[in-house]
C-alpha positions in Angstrom: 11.7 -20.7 -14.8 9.2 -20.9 -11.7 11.3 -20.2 -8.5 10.3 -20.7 -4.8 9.5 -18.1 -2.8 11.4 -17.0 0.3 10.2 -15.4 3.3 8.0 -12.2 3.2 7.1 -10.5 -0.1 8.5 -7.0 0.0 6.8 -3.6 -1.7 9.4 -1.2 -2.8 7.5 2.6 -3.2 9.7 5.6 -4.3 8.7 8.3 -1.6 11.0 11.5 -2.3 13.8 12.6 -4.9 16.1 15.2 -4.5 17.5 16.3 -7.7 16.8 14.7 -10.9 17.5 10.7 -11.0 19.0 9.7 -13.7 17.9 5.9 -13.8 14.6 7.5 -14.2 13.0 7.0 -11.0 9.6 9.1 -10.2 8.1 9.6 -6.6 4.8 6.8 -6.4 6.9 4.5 -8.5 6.2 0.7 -6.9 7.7 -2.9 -7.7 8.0 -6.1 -5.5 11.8 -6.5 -4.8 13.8 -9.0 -2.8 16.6 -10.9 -2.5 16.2 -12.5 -5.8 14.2 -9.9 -7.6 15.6 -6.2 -8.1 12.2 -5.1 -9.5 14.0 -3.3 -12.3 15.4 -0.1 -10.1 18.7 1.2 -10.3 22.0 -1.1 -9.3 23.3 1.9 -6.6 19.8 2.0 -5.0 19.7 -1.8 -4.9 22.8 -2.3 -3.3 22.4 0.8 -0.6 18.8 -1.4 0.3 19.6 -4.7 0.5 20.5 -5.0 3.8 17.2 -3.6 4.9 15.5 -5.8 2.0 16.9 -8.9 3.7 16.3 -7.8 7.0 12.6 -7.4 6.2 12.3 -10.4 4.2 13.4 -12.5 6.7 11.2 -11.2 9.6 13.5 -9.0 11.1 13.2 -5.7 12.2 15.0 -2.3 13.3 14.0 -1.7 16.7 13.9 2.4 16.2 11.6 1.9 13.4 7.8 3.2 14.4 6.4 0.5 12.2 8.0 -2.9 12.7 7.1 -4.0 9.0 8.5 -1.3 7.2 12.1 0.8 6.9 13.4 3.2 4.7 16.6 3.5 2.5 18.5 5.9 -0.2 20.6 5.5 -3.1 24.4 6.3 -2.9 24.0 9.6 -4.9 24.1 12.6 -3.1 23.1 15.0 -5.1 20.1 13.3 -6.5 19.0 11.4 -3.9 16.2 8.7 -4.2 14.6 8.1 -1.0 12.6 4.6 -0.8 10.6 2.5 1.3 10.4 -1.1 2.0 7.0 -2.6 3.0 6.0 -6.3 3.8 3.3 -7.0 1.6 0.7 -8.8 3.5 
């Protein structure tokens, strides 16, 4: 099925891991994610993200973040802890 796409096309990278993630995440892993799309990670790092996803998608922005296009987000687990980021593709 071909779907529309809405607002800004969002990179997902996997920046830092502490402890062993058991979905199988590795640090440099990339996928396109966004409201529609998980990109195939894990269910409890998709749901800790998706504010920031939507807020990014939608041209938002955090107005502590350095870079006004990008923001950065964990899973829920703490003691293996998958640390993302979230980048507008452009």
């Amino acid at each position: 099925m071909e779907r529309k796409q809405h607002g800004k096309k969002i990179q997902l990278e996997v920046k830092s891991i502490k402890g062993h993630c058991n979905w199988g995440h590795k640090v440099g892993d990339q996928c396109e994610v966004s409201m529609h799309q998980t990109g195939g990670i894990c269910g409890a790092l998709f749901t800790n993200i998706n504010t920031r996803l939507h807020m990014l998608q939608f041209g938002g922005q955090y107005p502590w973040q350095p870079d006004p296009e990008a923001t950065r987000g964990e899973c829920t687990d703490p003691y293996n802890r998958v640390e993302v980021e979230l980048r507008v593709i452009k």
